[in-house]
C-alpha positions in Angstrom: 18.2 -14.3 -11.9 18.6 -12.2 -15.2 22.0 -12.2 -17.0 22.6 -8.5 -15.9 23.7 -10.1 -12.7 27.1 -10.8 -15.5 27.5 -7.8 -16.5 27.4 -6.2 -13.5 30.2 -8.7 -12.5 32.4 -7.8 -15.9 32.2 -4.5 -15.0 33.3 -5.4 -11.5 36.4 -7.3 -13.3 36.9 -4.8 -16.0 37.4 -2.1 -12.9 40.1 -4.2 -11.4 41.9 -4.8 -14.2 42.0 -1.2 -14.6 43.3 -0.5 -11.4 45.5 -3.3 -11.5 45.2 -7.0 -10.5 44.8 -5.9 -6.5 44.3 -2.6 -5.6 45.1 -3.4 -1.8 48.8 -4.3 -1.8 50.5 -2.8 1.3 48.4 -3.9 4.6 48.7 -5.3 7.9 46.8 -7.7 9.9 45.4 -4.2 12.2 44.2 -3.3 8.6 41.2 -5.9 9.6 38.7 -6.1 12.1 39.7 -7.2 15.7 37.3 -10.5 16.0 38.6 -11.3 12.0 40.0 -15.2 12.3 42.9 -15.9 10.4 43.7 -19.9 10.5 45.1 -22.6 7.8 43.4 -26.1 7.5 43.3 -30.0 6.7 41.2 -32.8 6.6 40.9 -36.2 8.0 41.9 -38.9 5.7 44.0 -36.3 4.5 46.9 -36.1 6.8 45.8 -38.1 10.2 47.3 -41.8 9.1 46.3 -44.6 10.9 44.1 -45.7 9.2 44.3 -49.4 10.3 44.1 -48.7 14.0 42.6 -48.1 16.7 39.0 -49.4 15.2 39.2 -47.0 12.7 37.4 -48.5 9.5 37.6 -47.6 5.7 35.6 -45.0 4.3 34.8 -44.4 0.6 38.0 -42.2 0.3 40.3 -45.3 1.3 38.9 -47.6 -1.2 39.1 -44.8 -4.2 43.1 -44.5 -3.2 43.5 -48.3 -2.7 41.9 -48.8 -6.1 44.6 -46.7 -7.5 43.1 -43.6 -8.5 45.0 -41.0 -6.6 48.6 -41.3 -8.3 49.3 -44.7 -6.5 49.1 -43.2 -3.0 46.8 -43.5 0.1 46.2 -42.0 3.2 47.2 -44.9 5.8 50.4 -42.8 6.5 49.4 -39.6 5.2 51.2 -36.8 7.7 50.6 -39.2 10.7 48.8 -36.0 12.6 47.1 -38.8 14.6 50.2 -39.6 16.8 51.7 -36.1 15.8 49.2 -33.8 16.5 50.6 -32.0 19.6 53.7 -31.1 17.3 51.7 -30.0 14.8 50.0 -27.9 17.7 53.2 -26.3 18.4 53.7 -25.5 14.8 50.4 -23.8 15.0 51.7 -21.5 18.2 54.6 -20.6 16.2 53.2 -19.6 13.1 50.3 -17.3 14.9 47.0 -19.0 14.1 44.2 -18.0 15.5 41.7 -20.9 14.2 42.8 -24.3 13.0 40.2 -26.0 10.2 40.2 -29.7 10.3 37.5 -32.7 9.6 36.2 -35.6 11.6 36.9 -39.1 10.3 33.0 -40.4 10.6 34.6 -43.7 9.9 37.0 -43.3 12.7 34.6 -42.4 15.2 31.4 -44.0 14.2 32.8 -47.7 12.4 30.3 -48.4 11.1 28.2 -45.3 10.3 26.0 -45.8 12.8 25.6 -47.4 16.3 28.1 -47.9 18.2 31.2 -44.5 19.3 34.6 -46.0 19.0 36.2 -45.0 22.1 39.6 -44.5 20.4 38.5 -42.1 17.9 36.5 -40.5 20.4 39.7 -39.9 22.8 41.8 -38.8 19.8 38.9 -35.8 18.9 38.7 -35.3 22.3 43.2 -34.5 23.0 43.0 -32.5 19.6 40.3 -30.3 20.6 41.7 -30.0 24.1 45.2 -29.2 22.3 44.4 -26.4 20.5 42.0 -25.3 22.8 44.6 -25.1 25.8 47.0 -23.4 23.3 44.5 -20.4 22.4 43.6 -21.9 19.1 40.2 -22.1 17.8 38.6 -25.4 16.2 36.6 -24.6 13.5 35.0 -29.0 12.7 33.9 -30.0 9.0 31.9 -33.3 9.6 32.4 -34.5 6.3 35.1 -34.3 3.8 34.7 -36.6 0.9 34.8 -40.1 3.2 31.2 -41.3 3.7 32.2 -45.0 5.9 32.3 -47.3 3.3 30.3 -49.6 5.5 27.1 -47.1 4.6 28.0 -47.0 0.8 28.4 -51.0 1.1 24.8 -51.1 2.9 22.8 -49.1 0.5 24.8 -46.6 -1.5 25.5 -43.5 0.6 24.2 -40.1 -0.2 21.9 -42.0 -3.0 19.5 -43.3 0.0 17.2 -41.7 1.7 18.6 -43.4 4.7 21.9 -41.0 4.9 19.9 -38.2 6.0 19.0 -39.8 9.6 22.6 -41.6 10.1 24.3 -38.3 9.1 21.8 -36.6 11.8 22.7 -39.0 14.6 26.5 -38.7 13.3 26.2 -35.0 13.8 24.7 -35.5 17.3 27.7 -37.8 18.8 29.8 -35.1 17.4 27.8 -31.8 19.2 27.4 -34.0 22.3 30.8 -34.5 22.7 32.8 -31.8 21.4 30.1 -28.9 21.3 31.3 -27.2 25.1 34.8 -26.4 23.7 33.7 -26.1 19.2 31.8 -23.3 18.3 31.9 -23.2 14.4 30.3 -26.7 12.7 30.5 -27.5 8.8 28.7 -30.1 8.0 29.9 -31.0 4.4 32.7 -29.9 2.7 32.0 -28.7 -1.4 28.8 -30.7 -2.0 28.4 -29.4 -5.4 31.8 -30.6 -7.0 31.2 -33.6 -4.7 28.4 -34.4 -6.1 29.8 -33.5 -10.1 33.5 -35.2 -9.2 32.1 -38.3 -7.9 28.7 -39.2 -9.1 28.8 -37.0 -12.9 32.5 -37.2 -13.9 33.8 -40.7 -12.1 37.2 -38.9 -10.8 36.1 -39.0 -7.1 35.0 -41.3 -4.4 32.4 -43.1 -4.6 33.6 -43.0 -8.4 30.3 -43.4 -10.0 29.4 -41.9 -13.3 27.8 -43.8 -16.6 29.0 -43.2 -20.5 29.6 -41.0 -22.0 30.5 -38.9 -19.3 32.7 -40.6 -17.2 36.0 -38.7 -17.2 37.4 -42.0 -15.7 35.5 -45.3 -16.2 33.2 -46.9 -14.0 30.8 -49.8 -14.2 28.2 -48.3 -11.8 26.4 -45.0 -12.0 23.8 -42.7 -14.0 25.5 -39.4 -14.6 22.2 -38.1 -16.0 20.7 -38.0 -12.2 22.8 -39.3 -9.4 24.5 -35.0 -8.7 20.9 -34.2 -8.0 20.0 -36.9 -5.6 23.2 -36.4 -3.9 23.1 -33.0 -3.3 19.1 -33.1 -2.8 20.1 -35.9 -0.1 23.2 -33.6 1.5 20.9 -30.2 2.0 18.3 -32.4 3.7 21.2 -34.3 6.3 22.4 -30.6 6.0 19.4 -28.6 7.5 18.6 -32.0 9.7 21.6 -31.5 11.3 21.8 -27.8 12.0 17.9 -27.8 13.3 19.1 -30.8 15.8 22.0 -28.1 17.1 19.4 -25.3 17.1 16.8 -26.8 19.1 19.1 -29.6 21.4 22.2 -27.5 21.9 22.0 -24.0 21.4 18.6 -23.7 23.3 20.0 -26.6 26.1 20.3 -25.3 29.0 22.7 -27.2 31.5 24.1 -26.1 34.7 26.8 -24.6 33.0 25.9 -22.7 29.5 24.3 -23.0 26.1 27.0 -24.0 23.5 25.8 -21.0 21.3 27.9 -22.5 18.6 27.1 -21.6 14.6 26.6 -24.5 11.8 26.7 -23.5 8.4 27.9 -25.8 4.7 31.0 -25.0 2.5 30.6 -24.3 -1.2 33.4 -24.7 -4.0 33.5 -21.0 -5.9 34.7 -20.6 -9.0 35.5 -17.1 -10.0 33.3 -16.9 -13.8 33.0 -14.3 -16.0 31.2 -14.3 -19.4 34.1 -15.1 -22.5 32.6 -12.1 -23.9 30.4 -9.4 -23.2 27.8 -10.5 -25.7 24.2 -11.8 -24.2 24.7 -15.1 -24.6 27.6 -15.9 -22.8 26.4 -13.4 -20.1 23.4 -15.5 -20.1 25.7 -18.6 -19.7 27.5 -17.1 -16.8 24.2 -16.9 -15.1 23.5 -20.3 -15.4 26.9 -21.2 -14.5 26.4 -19.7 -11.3 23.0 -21.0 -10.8 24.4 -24.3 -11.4 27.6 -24.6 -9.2 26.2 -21.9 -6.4 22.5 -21.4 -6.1 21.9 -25.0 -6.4 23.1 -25.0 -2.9 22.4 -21.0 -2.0 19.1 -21.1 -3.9 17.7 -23.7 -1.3 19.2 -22.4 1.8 17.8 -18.8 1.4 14.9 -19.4 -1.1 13.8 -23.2 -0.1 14.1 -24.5 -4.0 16.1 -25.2 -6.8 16.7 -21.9 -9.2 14.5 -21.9 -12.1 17.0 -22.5 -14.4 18.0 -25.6 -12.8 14.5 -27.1 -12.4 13.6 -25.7 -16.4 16.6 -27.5 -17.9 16.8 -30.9 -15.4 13.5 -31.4 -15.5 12.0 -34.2 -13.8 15.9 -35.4 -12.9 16.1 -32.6 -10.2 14.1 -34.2 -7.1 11.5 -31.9 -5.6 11.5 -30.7 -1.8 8.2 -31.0 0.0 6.5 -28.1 1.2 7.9 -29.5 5.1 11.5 -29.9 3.6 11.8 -26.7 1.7 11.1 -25.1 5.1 13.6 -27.2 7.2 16.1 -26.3 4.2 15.5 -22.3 4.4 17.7 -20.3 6.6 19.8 -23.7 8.1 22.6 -22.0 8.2 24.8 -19.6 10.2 27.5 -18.8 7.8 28.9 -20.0 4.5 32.5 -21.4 4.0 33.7 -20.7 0.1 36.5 -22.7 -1.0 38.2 -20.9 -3.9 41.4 -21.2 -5.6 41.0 -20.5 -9.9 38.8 -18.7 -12.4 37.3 -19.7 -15.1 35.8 -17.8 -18.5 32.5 -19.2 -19.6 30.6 -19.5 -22.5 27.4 -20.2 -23.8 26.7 -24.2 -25.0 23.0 -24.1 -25.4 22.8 -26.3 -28.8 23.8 -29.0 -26.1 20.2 -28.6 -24.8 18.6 -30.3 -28.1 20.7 -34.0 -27.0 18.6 -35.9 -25.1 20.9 -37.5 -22.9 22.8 -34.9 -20.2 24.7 -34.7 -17.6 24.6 -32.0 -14.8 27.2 -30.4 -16.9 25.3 -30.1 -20.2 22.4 -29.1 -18.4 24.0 -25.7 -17.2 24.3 -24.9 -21.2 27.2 -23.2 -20.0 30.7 -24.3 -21.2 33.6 -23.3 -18.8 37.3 -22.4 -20.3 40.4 -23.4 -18.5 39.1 -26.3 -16.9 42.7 -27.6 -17.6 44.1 -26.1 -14.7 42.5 -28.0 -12.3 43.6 -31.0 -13.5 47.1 -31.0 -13.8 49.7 -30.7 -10.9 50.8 -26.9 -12.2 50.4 -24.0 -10.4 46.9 -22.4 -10.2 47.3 -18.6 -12.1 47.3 -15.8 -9.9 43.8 -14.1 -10.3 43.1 -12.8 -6.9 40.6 -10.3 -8.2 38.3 -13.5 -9.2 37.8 -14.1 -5.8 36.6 -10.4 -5.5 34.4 -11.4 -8.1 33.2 -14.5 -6.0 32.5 -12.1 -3.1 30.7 -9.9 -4.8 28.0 -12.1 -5.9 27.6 -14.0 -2.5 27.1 -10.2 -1.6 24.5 -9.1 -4.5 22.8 -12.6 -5.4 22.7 -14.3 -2.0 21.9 -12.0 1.1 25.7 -11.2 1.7 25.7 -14.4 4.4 28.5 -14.2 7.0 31.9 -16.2 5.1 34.6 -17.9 6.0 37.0 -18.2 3.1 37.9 -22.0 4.0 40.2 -23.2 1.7 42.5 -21.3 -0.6 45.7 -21.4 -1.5 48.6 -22.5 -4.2 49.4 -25.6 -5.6 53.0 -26.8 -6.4 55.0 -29.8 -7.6 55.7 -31.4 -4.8 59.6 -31.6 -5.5 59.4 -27.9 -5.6 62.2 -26.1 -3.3 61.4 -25.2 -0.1 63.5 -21.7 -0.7 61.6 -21.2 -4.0 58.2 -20.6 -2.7 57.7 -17.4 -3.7 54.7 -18.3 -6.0 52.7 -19.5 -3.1 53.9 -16.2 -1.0 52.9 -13.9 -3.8 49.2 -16.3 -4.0 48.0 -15.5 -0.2 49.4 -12.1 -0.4 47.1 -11.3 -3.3 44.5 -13.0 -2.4 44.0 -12.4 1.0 44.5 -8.6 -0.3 41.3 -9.3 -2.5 39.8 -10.3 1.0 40.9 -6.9 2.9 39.2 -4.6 -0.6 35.7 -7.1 0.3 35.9 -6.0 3.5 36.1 -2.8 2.5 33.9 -3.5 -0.5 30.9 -4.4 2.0 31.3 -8.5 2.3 30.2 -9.8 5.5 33.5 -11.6 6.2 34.2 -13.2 9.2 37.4 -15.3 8.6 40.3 -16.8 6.3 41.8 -20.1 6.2 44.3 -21.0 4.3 44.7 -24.3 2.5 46.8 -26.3 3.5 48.6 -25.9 7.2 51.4 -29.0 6.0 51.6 -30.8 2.7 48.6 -33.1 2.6 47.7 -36.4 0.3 45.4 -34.5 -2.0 42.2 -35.6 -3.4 43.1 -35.9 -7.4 46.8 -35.8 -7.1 47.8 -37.8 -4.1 51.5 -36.6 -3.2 52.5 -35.3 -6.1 51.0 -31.8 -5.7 51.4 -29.9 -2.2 49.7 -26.5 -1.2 51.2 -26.7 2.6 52.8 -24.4 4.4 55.1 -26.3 6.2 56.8 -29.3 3.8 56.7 -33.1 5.4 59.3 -34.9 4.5 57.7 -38.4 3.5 62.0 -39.7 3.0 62.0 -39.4 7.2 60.5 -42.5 9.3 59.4 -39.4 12.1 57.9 -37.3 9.3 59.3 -34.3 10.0 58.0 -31.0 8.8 59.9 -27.8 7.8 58.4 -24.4 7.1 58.6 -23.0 3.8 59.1 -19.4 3.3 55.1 -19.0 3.0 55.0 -20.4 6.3 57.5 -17.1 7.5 55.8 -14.6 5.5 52.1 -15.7 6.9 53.6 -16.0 10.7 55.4 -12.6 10.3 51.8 -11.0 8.7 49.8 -12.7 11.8 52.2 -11.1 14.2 51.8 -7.7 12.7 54.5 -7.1 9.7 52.8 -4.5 7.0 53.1 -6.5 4.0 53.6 -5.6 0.7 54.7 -8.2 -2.6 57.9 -6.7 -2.7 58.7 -7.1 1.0 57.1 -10.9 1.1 58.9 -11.7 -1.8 62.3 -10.2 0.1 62.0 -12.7 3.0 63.2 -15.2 0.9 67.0 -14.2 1.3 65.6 -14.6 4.9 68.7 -16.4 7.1 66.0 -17.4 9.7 64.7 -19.9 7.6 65.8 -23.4 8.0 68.0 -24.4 5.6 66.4 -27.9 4.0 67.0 -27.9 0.8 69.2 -30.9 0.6 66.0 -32.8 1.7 64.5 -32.3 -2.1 67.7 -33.2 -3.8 
């Protein structure tokens, strides 16, 4: 793609700013069509605990938290949703979700990656599904989330073999077998591209692979220079494996009682970029950028290869489909999830191009500003037009696919006050305003989750960020959870309130919310 692609997008921002951060302030849930799914989510080793029972076995998330690299906590207690999950149910009623977004433990159900179902795991899927299901509340599944069984990265390296693409297939299968009558919207892997970058570039995620000098946190195994590529290369292939399984064994079976006529479709991390100024370079830069983080997923799925900018500055690092896989790859998927929650300037870094040795990162030529804020536990800034921005390109540059917004949301310390939440309040007002003007705007949107449903152990900050809307008190043996005022303000918008800032804000002098603030003192 040319680099007017940018400046059609700062012309997109500069409008908005003009207008004001979100031009859609004052709406209602009726503002939005009928079959529009408004849920929250989770994941797995996030916030189900016990992870030492009932033949569960560790995955590659476990060993990165044991090793000490998420603040000194783990998820063997996490929120305990696997003995707590028909409370959490309940909270779920009473906040008004339609749709509840949550992951399968592969580990959990499959030991050891392959052979074997673990009958345990299998029954707890099995109540959860049946839970929501009997409570009016639709599972939307994410297969994997970050935890690869360590027993297949222990065997021969994960997503770096070949060999992940049939066990992740016959993983896939167990799952569609025995949950695909009652779940109708698959994910097969969460984020792949900062995956990929986080764990096998950068060193800061599980597996925790990268190589010098661009590990962010050492590590003594990895190549940084190629190991993204193969991943990803390896994920879209177990990807489009996957969804042609479901295609042509479960949406086509026809039993005595009815096709599962489900959808499958992969969730992408979206950052919202603009070019740091409106000269051609960094517009240039922006492209790439985008090439990088989003067509080297989108650019596959629609096109069957790799952009050109991607293949031009990797070179013989990127792998190469066949003419049989770039087939399989194009069109295996029936909507995109976009997980967005920060924007980021960007600016052109081509000298980088003249080192020999690169990472994904200096590949792109395309140096992104403010990477700061994802790494500390402050709150993200409120930008909700970037997501607008984010839309807009899945709409112009990418076919306009159906979306799921699947995770968004604020961050907070997690000793914040439950009474003080008006920063995550004002977030999913603005934002899922931006959603409502897409809408409007043209953008095939089909749903909005918000991240998280309860204060999860989190990927780079363990506990000591949270993003939930209901707190869990980790100081209580039973784990109790409390709303916070986000939780009111999104249960009152899902039952019909008109919303505007100034009334969301407003709720907190609310005397209907529970009254917990001695539980942060």
């Amino acid at each position: 793609m040319e680099s007017h692609t940018c400046l059609t997008l700062v012309f997109f921002v500069l409008v908005n700013l003009a207008v004001g951060v979100l031009s859609t302030d004052n709406y209602s849930r009726h503002d939005f069509p009928v079959d529009f799914v408004f849920g929250s989510g989770t994941s797995a080793y996030q916030v189900e605990g016990a992870a030492n029972e009932d033949g569960r076995t560790p995955s590659i998330w476990d060993t990165f938290a044991h090793a000490g690299f998420a603040r000194g906590g783990n998820g063997d207690v996490a929120c305990d949703t696997y003995h707590k999950y028909k409370e959490d149910v309940q909270l779920m009623v009473e906040t008004g979700l339609d749709a509840y977004r949550f992951s399968i433990s592969w580990s959990r159900l499959i030991p050891n990656g392959r052979g074997p179902v673990n009958p345990k795991g299998l029954q707890y899927y099995n109540n959860l599904i049946n839970e929501l299901i009997r409570n009016g509340i639709q599972p939307h599944v994410t297969l994997h989330n970050y935890d690869l069984p360590q027993a297949l990265e222990d065997e021969y390296e994960g997503w770096l073999s070949r060999q992940v693409i049939k066990d992740f297939t016959n993983y896939a299968d167990v799952c569609f077998r025995e949950f695909g009558d009652r779940v109708k919207y698959w994910t097969t892997v969460n984020e792949p591209n900062i995956f990929a970058v986080g764990s096998y570039d950068q060193g800061i995620s599980p597996p925790k692979r990268c190589s010098p000098p661009f590990c962010v946190i050492e590590s003594t195994k990895g190549n940084s220079t190629f190991e993204p590529y193969l991943v990803v290369h390896h994920i879209l292939l177990a990807h489009s494996s996957a969804v042609r399984l479901y295609r042509r064994k479960y949406r086509r079976l026809v039993t005595l009682q009815e096709e599962q006529n489900g959808f499958v479709g992969i969730s992408i991390y979206a950052f919202g970029s603009v070019p740091q100024t409106n000269t051609e370079k960094d517009r240039a830069a922006c492209q790439r950028f985008h090439d990088f983080y989003l067509g080297w997923i989108m650019e596959p799925l629609l096109h069957g290869d790799y952009p050109d900018s991607m293949k031009a500055n990797a070179g013989a690092r990127i792998p190469s489909f066949t003419s049989r896989e770039s087939e399989q790859v194009k069109g295996s998927y029936d909507f995109i999830g976009i997980i967005h929650y920060i924007k980021l300037n960007v600016t052109d870094n081509s000298d980088v191009l003249k080192t020999e040795l690169r990472d994904f990162i200096a590949d792109s030529a395309a140096k992104p500003l403010g990477t700061e804020d994802i790494f500390v536990a402050n709150e993200y800034p409120f930008t909700p037009w970037a997501l607008g921005e984010v839309l807009e390109t899945f709409k112009t540059l990418y076919g306009n696919p159906p979306i799921f917004i699947h995770e968004n949301g604020q961050r907070t310390l997690s000793n914040a006050s439950l009474h003080h939440d008006e920063s995550r309040v004002k977030y999913l007002h603005g934002y899922i305003g931006t959603v409502l003007d897409s809408l409007r705007n043209g953008s095939n949107m089909k749903g909005y989750f918000a991240w998280s449903f309860i204060d999860a152990f989190e990927l780079l900050d363990g506990y000591e960020s949270i993003y939930g809307l209901y707190y869990v008190d980790r100081n209580d043996p039973e784990l109790r959870r409390y709303p916070k005022l986000s939780a009111k303000w999104y249960s009152q918008f899902l039952k019909g309130t008109r919303s505007s800032l100034v009334g969301a804000i407003e709720l907190n002098n609310d005397s209907s919310l529970v009254s917990v603030g001695h539980l942060l003192q």
